[in-house]
SEDRENFI-310658 format. One record per residue (C-alpha): residue in three letters; x, y, z. Coordinates in nm, 2 decimals. Each point is the difference from the previous one (the first is absolute). Layout:
! residues N
+------+--------+--------+--------+
! type !     xx !     yy !     zz !
+------+--------+--------+--------+
!  ALA !      X !      Y !      Z !
...
+------+--------+--------+--------+
This chain:
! residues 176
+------+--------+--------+--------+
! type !     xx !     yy !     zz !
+------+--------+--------+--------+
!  UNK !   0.64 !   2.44 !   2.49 !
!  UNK !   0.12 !  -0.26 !  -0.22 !
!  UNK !  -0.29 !  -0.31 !   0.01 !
!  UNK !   0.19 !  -0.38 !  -0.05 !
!  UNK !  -0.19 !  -0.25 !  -0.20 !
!  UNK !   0.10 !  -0.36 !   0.01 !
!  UNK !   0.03 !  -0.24 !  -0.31 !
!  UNK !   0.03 !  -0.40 !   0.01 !
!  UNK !   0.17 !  -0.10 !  -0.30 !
!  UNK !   0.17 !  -0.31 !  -0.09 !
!  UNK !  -0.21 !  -0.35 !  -0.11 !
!  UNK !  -0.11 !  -0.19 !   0.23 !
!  UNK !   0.20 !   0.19 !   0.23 !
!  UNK !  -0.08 !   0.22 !   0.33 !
!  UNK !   0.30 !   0.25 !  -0.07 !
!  UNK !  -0.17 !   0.37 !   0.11 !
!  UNK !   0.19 !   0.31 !  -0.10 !
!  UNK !  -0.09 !   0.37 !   0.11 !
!  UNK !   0.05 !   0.32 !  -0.15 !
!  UNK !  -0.05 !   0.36 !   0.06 !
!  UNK !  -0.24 !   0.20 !  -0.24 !
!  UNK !   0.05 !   0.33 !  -0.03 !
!  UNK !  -0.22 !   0.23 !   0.16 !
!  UNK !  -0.29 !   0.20 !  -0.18 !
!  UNK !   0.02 !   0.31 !  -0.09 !
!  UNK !  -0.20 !   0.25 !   0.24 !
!  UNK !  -0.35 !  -0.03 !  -0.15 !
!  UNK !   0.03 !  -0.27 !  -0.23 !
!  UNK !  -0.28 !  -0.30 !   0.12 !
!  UNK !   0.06 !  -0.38 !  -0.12 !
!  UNK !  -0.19 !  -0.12 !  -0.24 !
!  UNK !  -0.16 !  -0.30 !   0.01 !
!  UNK !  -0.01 !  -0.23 !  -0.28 !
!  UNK !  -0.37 !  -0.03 !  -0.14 !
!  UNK !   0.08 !  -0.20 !  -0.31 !
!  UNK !   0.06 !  -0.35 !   0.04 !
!  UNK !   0.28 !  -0.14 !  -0.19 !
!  UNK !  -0.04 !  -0.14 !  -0.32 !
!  UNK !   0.22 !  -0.18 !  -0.27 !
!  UNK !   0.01 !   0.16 !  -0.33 !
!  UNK !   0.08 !  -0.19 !  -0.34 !
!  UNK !   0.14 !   0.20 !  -0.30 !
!  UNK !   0.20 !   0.02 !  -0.33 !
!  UNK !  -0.06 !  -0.29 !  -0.25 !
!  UNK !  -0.36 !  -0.07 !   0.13 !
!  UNK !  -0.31 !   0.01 !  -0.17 !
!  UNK !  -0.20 !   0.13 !   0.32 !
!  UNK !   0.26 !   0.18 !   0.21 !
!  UNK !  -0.16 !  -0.07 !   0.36 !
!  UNK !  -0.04 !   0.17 !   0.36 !
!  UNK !  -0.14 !  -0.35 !   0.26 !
!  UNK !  -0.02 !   0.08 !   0.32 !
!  UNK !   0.00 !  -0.24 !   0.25 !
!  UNK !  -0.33 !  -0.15 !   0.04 !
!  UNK !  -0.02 !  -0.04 !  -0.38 !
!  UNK !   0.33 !  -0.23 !   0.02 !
!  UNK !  -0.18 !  -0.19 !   0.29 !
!  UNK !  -0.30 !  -0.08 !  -0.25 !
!  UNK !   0.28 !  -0.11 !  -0.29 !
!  UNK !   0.07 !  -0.41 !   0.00 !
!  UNK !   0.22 !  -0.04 !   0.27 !
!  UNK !   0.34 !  -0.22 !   0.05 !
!  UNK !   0.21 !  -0.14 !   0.28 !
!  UNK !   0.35 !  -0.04 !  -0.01 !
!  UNK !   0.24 !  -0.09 !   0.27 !
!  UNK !   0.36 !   0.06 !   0.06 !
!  UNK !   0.23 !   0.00 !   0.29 !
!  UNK !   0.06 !   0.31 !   0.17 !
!  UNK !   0.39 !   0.10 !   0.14 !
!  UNK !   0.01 !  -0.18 !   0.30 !
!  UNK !  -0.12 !  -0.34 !  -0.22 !
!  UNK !  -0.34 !  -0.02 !   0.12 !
!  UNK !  -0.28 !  -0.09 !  -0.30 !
!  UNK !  -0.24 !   0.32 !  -0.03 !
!  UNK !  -0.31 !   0.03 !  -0.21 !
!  UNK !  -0.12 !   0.32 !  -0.26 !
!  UNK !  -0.31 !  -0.03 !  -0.12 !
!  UNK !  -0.08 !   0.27 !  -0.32 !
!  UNK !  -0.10 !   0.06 !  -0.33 !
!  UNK !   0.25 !  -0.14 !  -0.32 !
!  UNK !   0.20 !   0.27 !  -0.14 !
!  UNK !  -0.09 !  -0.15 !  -0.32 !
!  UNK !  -0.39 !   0.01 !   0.08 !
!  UNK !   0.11 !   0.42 !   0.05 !
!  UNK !   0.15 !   0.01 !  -0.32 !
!  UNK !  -0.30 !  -0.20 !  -0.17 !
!  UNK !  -0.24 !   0.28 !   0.13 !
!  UNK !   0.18 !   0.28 !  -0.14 !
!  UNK !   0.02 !  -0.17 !  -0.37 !
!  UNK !   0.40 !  -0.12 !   0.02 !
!  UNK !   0.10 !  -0.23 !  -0.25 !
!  UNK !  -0.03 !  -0.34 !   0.15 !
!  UNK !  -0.08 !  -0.31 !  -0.07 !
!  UNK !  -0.08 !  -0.07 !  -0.37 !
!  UNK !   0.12 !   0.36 !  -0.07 !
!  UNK !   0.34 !  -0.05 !   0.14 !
!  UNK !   0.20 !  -0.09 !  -0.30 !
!  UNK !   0.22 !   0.17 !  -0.25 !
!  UNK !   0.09 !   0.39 !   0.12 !
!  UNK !  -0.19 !  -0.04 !   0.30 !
!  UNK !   0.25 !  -0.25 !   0.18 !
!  UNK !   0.25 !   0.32 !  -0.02 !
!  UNK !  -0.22 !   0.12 !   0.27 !
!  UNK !   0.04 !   0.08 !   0.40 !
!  UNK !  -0.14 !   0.18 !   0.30 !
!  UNK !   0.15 !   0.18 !   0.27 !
!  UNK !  -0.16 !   0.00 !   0.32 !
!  UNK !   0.06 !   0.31 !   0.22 !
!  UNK !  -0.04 !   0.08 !   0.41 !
!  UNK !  -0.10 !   0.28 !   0.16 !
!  UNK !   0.40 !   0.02 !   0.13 !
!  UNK !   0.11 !  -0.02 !  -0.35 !
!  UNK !   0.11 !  -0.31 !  -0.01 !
!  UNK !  -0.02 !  -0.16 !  -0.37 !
!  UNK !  -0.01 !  -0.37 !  -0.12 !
!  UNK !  -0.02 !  -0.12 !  -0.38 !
!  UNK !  -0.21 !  -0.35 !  -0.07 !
!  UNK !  -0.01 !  -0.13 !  -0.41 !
!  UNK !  -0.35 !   0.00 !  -0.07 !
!  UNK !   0.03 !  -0.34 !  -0.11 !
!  UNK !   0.07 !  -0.09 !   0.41 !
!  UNK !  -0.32 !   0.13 !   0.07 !
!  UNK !  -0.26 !  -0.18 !  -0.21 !
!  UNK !  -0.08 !  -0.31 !   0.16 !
!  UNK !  -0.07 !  -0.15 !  -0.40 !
!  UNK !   0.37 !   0.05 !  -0.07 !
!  UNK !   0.20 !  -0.11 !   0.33 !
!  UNK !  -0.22 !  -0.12 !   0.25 !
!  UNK !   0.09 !   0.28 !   0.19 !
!  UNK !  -0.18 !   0.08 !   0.35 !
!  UNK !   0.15 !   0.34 !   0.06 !
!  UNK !  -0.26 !   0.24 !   0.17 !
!  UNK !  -0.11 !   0.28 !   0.16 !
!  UNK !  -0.02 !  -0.10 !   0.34 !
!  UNK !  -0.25 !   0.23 !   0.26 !
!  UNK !  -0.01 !  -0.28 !   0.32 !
!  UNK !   0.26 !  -0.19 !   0.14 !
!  UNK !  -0.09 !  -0.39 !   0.23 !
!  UNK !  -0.35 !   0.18 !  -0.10 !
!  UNK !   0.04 !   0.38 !   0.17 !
!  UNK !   0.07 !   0.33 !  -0.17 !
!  UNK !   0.36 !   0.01 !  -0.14 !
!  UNK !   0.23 !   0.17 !   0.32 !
!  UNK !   0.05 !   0.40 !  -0.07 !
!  UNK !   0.32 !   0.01 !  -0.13 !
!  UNK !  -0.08 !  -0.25 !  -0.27 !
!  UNK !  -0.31 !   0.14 !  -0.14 !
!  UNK !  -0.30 !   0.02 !   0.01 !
!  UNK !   0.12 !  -0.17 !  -0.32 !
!  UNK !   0.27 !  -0.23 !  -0.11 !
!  UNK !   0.14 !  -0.23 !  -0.29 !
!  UNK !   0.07 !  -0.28 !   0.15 !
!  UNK !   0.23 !  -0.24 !  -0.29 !
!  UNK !   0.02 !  -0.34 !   0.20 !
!  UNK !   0.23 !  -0.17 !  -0.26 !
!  UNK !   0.28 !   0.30 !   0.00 !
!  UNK !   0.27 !  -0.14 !   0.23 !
!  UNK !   0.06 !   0.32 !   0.12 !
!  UNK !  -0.26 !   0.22 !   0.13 !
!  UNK !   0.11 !   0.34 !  -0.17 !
!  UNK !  -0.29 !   0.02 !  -0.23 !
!  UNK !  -0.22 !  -0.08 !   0.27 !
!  UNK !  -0.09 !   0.37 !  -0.03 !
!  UNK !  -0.17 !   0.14 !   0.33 !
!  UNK !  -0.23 !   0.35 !  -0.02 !
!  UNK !  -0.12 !  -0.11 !  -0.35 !
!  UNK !  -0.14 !   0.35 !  -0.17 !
!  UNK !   0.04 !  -0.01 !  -0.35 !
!  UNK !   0.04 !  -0.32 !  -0.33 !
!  UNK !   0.09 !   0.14 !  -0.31 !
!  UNK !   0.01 !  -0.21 !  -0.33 !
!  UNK !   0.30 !   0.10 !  -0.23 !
!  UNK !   0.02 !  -0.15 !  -0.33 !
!  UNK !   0.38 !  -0.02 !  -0.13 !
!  UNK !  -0.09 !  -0.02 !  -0.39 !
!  UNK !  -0.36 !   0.13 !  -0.15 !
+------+--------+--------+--------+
């Protein structure tokens, strides 16, 4: 017997689409997941790191709004991606001169969706920048299909790098 889950996607938007999953194979249980999700920072780090979500929650925290599709003015609340890349020893700040500049991430969803920020963008010192990892939106958990974590990059005029599912920032510098 085929089971049908259903999916809200869209921003801001109330657009519900259903699909069949395929049924299981005679014996096979579902497995439930047991390991909370967790974002992982990698490549040009000092301290490669695993935070989970409650060790995000006790990170400085930001707001940020921006206006959803349908115009209205939402609030994310989370931690500065730069604050991330602080923890796990990226050059920033003083640091992020010379070959360093040459330098970007790429943050990756669980669906395999991929985004590229300069690091420069992302270290408040250099632009100002208040791009973050958001976990709450108007102050409740982030909606399922955008999270449980999201960049959220208020100053983008386009929300394309406002990547949804966040698993994964990994620092990749250009020239050594």
């Amino acid at each position: 017997m085929t089971t049908r889950r259903e999916v809200l996607i869209g921003l801001g938007s109330a657009i519900v689409a259903t699909w069949a999953i395929a049924p299981r194979a005679a014996g096979q249980q579902a497995t439930a997941q047991t390991t909370p999700p967790t974002l992982k920072v990698t490549g040009d780090v000092r301290t490669p790191l695993t935070l989970s979500p409650d060790e995000l929650k006790a990170m400085p925290r930001a707001k940020v709004a921006v206006k959803d599709e349908g115009g209205r003015l939402v609030s994310y609340e989370g931690v500065l991606v730069g604050e991330i890349l602080k923890r796990a020893g990226a050059a920033l700040g003083g640091e992020l001169r010379g070959n360093a500049v040459a330098t970007y991430v790429v943050a990756s969803a669980s669906d395999g969706y991929q985004v590229v920020f300069s690091l420069a963008e992302l270290d408040p010192a250099f632009t100002g920048s208040q791009i973050i990892v958001a976990d709450t939106i108007d102050g409740k958990p982030l909606f399922a299909y955008q999270g449980p974590l999201r960049i959220v990059a208020p100053k983008d005029n386009r929300p394309a790098r406002s990547i949804r599912m966040l698993e994964r920032l990994d620092v990749v510098r250009v020239k050594k």
